[in-house]
Residue frames relative to the residue before (quaternion, step in Angstrom):
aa qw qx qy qz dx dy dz
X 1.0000 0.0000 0.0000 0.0000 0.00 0.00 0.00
X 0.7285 0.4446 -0.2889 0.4338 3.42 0.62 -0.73
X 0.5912 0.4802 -0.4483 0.4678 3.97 1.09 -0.46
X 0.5458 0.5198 -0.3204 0.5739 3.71 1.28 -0.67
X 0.7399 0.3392 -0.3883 0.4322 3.56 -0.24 -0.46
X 0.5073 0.6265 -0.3898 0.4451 4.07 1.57 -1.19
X 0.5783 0.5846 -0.4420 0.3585 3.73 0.82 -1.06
X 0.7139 0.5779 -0.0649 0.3900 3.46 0.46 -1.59
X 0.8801 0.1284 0.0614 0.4529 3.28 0.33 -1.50
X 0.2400 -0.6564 0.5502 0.4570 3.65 -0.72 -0.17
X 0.0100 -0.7493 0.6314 0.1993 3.34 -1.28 0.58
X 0.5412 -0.6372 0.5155 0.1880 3.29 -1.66 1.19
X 0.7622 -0.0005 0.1797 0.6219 3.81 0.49 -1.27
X 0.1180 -0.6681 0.7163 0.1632 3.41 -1.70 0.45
X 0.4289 -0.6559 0.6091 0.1215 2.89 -1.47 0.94
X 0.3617 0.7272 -0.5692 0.1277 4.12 -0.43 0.17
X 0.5616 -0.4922 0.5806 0.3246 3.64 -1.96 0.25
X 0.7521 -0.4842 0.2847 0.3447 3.04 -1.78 0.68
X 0.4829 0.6150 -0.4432 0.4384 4.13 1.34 -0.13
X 0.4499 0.6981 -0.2632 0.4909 3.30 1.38 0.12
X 0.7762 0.4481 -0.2318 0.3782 3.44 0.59 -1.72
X 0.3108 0.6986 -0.5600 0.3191 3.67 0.30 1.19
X 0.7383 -0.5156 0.3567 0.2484 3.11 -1.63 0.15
X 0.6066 0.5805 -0.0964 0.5346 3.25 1.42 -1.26
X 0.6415 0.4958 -0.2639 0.5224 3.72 1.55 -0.57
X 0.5548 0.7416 -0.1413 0.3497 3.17 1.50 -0.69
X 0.8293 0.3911 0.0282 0.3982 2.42 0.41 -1.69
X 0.5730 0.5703 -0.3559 0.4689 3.29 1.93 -0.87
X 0.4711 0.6562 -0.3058 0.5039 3.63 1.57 -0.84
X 0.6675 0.4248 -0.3832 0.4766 3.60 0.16 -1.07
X 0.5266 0.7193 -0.2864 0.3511 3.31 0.53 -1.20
X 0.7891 0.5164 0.0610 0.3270 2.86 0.17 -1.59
X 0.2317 -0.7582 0.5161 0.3242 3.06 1.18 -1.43
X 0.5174 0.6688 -0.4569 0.2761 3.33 0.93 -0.16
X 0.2314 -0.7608 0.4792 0.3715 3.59 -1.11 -0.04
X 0.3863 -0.6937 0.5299 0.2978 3.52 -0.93 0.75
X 0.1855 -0.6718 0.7045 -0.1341 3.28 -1.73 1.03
X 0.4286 0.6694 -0.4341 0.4240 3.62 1.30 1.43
X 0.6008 -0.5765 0.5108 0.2138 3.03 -1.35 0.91
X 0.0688 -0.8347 0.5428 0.0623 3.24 -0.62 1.61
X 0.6929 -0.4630 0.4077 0.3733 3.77 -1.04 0.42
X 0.5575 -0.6723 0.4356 0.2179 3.74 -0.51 1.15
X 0.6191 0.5109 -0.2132 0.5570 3.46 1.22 -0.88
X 0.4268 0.7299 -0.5001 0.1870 4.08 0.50 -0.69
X 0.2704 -0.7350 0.6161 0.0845 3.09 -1.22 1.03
X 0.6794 -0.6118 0.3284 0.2373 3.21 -1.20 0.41
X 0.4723 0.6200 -0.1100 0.6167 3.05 1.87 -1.79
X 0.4362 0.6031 -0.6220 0.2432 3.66 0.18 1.54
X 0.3837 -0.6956 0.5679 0.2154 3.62 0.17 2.52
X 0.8774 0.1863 -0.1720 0.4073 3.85 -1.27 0.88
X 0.9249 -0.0236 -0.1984 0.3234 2.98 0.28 -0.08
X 0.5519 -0.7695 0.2994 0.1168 3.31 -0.93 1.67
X 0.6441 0.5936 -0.2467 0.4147 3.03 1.62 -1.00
X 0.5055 0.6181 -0.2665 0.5398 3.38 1.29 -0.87
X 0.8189 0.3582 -0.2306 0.3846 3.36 0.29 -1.06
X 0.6056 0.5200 -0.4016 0.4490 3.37 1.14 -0.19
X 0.4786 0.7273 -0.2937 0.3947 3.47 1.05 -0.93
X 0.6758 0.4436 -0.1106 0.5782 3.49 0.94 -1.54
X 0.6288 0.4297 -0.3386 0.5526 3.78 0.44 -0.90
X 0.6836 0.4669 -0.3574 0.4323 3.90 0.31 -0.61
X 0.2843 0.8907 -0.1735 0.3094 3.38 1.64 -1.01
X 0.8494 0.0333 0.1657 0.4999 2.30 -0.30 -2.45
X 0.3520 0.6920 -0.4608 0.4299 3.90 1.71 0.43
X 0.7809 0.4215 -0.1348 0.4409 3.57 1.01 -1.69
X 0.3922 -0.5415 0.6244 0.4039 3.24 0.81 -1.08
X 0.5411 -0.5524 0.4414 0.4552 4.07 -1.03 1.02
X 0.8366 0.4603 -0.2648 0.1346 3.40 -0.10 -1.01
X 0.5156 0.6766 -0.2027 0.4851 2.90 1.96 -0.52
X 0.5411 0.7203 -0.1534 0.4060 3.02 1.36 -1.11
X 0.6450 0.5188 -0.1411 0.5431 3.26 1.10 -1.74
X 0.6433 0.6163 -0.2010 0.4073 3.11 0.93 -1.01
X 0.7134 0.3825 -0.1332 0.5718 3.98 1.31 -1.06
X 0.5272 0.4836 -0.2241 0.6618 3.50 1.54 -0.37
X 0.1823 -0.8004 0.5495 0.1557 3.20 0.87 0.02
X 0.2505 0.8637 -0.4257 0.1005 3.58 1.20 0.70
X 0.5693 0.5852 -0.4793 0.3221 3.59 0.53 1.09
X 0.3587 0.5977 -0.5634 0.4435 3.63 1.74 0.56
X 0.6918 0.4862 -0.5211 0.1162 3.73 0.58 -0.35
X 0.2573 0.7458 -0.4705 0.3952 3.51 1.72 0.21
X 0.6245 0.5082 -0.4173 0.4215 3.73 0.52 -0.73
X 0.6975 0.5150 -0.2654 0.4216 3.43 0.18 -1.47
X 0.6001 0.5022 -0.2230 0.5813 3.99 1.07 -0.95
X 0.7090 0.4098 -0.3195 0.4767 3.53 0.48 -0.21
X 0.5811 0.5045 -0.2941 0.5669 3.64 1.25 -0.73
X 0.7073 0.5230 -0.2907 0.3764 3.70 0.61 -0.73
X 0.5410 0.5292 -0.3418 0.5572 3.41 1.22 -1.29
X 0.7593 0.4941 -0.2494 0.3424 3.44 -0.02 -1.47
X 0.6476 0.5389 -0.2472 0.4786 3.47 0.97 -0.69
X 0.6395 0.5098 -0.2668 0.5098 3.65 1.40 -1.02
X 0.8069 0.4391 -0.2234 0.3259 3.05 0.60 -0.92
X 0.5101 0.5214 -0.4429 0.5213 3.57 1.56 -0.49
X 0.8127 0.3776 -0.0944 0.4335 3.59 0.64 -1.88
X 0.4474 -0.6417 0.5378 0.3143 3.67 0.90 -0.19
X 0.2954 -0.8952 0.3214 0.0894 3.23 -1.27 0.87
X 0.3090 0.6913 -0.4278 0.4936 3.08 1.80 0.65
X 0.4654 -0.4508 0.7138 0.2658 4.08 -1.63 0.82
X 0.2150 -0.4474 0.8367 0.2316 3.70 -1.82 0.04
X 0.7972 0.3688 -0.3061 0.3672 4.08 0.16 -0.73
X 0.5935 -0.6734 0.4013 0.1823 2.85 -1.64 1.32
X 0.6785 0.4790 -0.1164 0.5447 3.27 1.11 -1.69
X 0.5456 -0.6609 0.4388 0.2702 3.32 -1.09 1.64
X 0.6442 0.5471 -0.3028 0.4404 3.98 1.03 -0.46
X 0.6744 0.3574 -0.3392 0.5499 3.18 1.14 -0.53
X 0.6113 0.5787 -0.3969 0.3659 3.75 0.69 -0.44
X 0.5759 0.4991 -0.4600 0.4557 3.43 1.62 -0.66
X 0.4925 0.7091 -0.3523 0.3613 3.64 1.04 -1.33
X 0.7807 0.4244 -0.2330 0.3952 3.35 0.56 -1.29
X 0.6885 0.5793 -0.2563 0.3530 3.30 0.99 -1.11
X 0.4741 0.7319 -0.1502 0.4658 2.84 1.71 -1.16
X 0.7390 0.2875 -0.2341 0.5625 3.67 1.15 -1.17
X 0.6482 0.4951 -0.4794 0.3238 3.09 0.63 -0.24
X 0.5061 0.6542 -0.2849 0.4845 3.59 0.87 -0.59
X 0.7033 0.4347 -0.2103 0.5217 3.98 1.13 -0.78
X 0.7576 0.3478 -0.2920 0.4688 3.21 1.52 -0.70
X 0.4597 0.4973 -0.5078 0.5325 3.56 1.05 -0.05
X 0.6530 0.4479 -0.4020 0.4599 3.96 -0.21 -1.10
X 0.7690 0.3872 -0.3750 0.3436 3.84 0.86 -0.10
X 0.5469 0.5450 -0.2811 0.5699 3.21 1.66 -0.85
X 0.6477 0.5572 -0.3568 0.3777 3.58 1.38 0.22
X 0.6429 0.5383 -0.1444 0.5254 3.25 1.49 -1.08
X 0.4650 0.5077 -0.5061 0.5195 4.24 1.60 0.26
């Protein structure tokens, strides 16, 4: 989603949960240029073979201290997004009717246009 959305937009920072803190998330970030703004696993090691971004991230980490960190990541805007989602499941339910991954975007897509209206009454 995010190399698709990179096409389109510029993005500055992602915001994501620790199902995030992989290698493959990384790197797509490095890539990218983007900066990451994810919740890394309390345990991280340094010794991450490939990828640099990751490993800085941790080294800052353990430089700041976790909480501080959160704190420069300004990592509590991702509460916003998580509130928009719940709120969105629960009016619209969270199950696709479509089979095909294009149509499921299609759909999701409408749902999202109709909540932002049932928002704007």
């Amino acid at each position: 989603m995010i190399r698709e959305v990179s096409e389109q937009y510029d993005i500055d920072k992602v915001y994501a949960d620790k199902a995030h803190d992989n290698k493959r998330s990384f790197q797509l970030l490095d890539n990218l240029n983007i900066e990451p703004a994810i919740n890394i696993k309390r345990n991280a090691s340094i010794k991450t073979k490939g990828c640099p971004l990751r490993r800085d991230e941790v080294l800052l980490i353990k430089k700041l201290g976790y909480e501080r960190y959160k704190q420069v990541k300004d990592m509590g805007r991702r509460w916003i997004a998580e509130i928009v989602f719940s709120s969105l499941k629960r009016i619209l339910g969270e199950d696709l009717l479509s089979r095909k991954f294009k149509a499921q975007k299609i759909e999701a897509g409408l749902k999202v246009m109709l909540y932002n209206k049932f928002m704007s009454f």
